[in-house]
C-alpha positions in Angstrom: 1.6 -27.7 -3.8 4.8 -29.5 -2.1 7.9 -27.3 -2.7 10.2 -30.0 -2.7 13.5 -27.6 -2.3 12.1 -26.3 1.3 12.2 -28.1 4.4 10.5 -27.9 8.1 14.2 -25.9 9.0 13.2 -23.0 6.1 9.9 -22.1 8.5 10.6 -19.3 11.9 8.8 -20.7 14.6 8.4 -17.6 15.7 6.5 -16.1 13.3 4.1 -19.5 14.2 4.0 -18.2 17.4 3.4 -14.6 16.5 0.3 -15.4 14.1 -1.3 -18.0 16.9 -1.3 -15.3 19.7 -3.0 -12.7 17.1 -5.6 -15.6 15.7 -6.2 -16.2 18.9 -7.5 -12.8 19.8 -9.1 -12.1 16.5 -11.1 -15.2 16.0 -10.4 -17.6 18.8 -8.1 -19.9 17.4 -7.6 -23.3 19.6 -3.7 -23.9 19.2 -1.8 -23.0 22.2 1.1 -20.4 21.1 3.7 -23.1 22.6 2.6 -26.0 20.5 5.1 -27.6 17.8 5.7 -25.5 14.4 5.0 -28.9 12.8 1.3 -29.7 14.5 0.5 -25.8 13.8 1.2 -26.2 10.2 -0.8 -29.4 10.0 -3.7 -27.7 11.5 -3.3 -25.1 8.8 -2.8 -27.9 6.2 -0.2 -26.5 5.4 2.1 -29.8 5.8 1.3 -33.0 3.8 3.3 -36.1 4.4 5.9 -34.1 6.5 7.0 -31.7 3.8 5.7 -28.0 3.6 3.8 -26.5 1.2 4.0 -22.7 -1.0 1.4 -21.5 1.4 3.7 -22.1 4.3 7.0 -20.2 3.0 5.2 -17.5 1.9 2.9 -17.3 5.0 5.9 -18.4 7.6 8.8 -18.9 5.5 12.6 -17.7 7.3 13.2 -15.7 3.8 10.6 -16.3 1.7 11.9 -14.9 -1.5 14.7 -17.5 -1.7 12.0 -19.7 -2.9 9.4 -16.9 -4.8 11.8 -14.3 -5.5 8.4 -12.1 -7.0 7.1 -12.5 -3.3 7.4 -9.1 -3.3 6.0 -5.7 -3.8 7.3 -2.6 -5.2 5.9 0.9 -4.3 6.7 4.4 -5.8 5.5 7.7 -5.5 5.3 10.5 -8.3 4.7 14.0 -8.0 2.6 14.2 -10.8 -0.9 12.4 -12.6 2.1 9.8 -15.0 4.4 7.0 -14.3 7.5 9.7 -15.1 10.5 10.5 -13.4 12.0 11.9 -11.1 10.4 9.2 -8.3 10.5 11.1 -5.3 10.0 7.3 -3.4 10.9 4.6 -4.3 10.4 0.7 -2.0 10.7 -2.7 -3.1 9.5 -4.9 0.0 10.4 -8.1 1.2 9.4 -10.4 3.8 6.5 -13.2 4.2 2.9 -12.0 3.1 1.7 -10.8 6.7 5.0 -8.5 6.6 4.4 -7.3 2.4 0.9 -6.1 3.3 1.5 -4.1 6.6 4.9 -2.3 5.0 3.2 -1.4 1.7 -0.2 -0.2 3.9 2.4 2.2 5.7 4.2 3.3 2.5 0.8 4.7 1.2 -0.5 5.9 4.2 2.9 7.8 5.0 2.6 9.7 1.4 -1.8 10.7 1.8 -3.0 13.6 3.5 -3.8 13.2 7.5 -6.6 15.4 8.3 -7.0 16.1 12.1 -10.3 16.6 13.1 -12.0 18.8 16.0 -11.6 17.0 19.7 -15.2 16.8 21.1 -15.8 14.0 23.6 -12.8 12.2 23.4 -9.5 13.0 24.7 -7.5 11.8 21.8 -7.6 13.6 18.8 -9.6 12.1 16.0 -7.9 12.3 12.4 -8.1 10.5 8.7 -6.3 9.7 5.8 -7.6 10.9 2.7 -8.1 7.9 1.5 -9.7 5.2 4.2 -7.7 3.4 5.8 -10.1 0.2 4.9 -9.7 0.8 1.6 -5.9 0.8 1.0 -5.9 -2.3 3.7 -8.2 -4.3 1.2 -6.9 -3.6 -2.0 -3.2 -4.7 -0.8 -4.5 -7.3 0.7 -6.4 -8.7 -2.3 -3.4 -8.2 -4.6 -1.5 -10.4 -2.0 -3.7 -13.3 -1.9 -4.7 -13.4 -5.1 -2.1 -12.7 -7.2 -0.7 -15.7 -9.4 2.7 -16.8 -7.6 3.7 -18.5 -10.7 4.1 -15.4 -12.5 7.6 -13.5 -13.0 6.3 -10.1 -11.9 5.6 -8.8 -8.3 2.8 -6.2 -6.8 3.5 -3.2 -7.9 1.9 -0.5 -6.0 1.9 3.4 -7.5 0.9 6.5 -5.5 0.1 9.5 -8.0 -1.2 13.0 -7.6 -4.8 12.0 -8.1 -5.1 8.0 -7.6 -3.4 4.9 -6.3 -3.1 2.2 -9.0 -2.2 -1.6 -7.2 -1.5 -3.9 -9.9 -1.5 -7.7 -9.1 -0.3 -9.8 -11.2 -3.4 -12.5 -11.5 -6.8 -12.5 -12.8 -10.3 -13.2 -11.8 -12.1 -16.5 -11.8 -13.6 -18.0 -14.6 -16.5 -16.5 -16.1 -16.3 -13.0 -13.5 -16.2 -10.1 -14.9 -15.0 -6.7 -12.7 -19.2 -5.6 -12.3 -19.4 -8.8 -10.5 -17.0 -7.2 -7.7 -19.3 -4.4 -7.5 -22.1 -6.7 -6.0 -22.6 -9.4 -3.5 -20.5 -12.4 -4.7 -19.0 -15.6 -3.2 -15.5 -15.9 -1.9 -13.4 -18.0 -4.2 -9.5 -16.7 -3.0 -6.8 -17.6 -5.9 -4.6 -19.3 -3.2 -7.3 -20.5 -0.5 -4.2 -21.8 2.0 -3.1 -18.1 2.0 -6.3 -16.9 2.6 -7.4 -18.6 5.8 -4.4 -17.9 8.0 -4.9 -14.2 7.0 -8.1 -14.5 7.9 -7.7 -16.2 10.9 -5.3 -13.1 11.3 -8.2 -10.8 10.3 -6.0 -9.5 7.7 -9.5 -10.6 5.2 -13.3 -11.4 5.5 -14.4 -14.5 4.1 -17.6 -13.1 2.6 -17.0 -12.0 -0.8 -17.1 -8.5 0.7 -14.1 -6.9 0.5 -14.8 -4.8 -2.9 -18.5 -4.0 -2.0 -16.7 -2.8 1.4 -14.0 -0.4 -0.4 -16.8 1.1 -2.2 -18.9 1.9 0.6 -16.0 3.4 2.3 -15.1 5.7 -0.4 -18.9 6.5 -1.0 -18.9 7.5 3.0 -15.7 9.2 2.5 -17.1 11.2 -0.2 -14.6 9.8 -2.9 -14.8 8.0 -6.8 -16.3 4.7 -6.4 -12.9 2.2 -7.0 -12.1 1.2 -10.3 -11.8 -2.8 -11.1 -9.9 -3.5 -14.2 -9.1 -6.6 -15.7 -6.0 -7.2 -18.3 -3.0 -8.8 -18.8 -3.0 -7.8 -15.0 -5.5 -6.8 -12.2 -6.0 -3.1 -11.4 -7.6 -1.9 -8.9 -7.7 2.6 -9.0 -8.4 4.4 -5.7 -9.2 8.1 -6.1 -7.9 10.6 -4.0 -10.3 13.8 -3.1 -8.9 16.4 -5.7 -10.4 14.1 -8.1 -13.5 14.9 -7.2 -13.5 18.4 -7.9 -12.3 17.8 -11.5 -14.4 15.5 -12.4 -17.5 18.3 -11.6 -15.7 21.0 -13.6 -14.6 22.7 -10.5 -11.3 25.1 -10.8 -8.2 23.1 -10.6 -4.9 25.3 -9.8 -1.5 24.5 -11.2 -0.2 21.0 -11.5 1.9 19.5 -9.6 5.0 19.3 -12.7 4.4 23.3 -12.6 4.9 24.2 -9.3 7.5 22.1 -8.9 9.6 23.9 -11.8 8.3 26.8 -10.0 9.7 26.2 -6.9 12.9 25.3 -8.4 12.9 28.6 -10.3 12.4 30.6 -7.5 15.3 28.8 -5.0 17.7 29.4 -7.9 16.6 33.1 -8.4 17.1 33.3 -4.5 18.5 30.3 -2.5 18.3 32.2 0.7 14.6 32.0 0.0 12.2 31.7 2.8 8.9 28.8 2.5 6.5 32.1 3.7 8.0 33.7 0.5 7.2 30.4 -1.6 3.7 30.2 -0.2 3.2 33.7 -1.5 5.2 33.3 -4.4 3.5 29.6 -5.7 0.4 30.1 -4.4 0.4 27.0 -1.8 -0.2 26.7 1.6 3.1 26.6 3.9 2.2 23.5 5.0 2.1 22.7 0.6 5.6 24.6 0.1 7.1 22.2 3.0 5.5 18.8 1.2 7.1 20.2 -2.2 10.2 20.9 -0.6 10.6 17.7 1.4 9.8 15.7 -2.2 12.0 17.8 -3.9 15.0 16.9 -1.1 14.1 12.7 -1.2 14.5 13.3 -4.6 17.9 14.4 -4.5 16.8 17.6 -6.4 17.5 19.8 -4.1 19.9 20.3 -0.8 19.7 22.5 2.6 23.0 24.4 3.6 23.1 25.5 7.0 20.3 25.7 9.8 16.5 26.6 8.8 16.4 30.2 9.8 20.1 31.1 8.8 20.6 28.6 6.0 19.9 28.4 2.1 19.1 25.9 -0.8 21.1 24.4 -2.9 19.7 22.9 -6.4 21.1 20.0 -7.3 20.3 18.9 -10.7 18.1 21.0 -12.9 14.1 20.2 -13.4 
């Protein structure tokens, strides 16, 4: 669709360039990085008749959200399992879609676990994320290109205790139902001209593989199968590890709300209190105290006085 409001002047050529030099190396596109914004765009069809298209702003667009002011996505962290304050993070992000899907992959990313694992062969260090990285890459991804860009509301992206919920506002095709994503299925992308520069990006596969993919990563990764839901909205649930245990009847400790009010309890009992002491006291890890205490701080909940070893906490608001 021609949006009639945007011109040639509205696109950064430099982004152009930016996304020919990566096609390029990913999957061989021809273009040369120096040819004309306007030729690239018509290999893209992106341009008809000399006017640019939705595709274009939102894939190359100077400030896309001038024109689709829901081009965006929103991401928040909780401490707990519900969608209740206080929000220790809080990130709505802006930019074209290439930009949206690598800040909200690093906003997850940054609030999951990073195991390191045991140096063997190799001189770097190996590591993962509790959750693949595959995974959280494809479901962003798909909420991106197939959301409906006619609607009012944005991605909306929620990191909880147990899961992460990425809600898209957008539905399946006709006649699919979410057991069909669970299978071998065809590609049909919501907004195809959005799809094949990120693929040519190798932000996406063009097999109708995606959610077969996610759920062979989490199965490898020893994790829930995904959860598809289709509503008003599309869901997509990826389970962290804990989950697991719960769902076999395994001991669960304290939740997160507890030891939180815990911690909170203690610092105002003793504000000169040391993490060691928490660890003991709480019944964490160090390395657990120091998460709680860094949430507690973004959060405003909480301040530091004075140096680590010679300082002391200061609560800020009550839990």
């Amino acid at each position: 669709m021609i949006y009639n409001k945007a011109s040639i002047d509205d696109i950064d050529s430099e982004k152009i360039r930016n996304f020919i030099r990566l096609a390029k190396v990913k999957r061989g596109f021809p273009l040369a990085e120096t040819v004309e914004a306007k030729i690239a765009l018509t290999h893209l069809n992106l341009l008809e008749n000399n006017k640019i298209n939705n595709a274009a702003i939102l894939l190359f667009g100077k400030h896309p959200q001038r024109f689709f002011i829901t081009s965006e996505i929103r991401c928040a962290s909780f401490y707990g399992t519900k969608l209740e304050k206080p929000i220790p993070s809080y990130k709505v992000f802006k930019g074209d879609v290439f930009e949206l899907v690598d800040q909200a992959v690093e906003f997850v990313l940054n609030k999951l676990d990073y195991r390191i694992e045991t140096r063997k062969e190799h001189i770097q260090i190996p590591g993962r994320y509790e959750i693949p990285k595959e995974i959280i890459g494809e479901a962003i991804v798909n909420a991106v290109v197939h959301r409906d860009y006619t609607s009012k509301a944005s991605v909306q992206i929620m990191v909880f205790r147990d899961r992460v919920e990425v809600w898209n506002p957008g539905s399946l095709p006709s006649g699919w139902t979410t057991e069909k994503l669970k299978e071998l299925h065809t590609s049909i992308p919501a907004n195809p001209l959005l799809a094949e520069p990120m693929y040519l990006a190798s932000y996406i596969e063009r097999l109708g593989t995606g959610t077969t993919d996610m759920i062979e990563f989490a199965k490898n990764a020893n994790l829930l199968e995904p959860r598809f839901i289709q509503e008003d909205i599309f869901r997509t649930i990826l389970y962290r590890p804990k989950t697991v245990g719960e769902t076999v009847g395994e001991t669960v400790g304290e939740t997160v709300e507890k030891t939180v009010e815990k911690i909170l309890h203690l610092i105002k009992l003793n504000p000169e209190v040391t993490r060691q002491e928490l660890s003991a006291k709480v019944g964490l890890s160090v390395r657990g105290v120091e998460w709680n205490l860094k949430k507690l701080k973004e959060s405003g909940l909480i301040e530091r006085i004075g140096s680590t070893k010679s300082g002391h906490w200061k609560v800020i608001t009550k839990q």
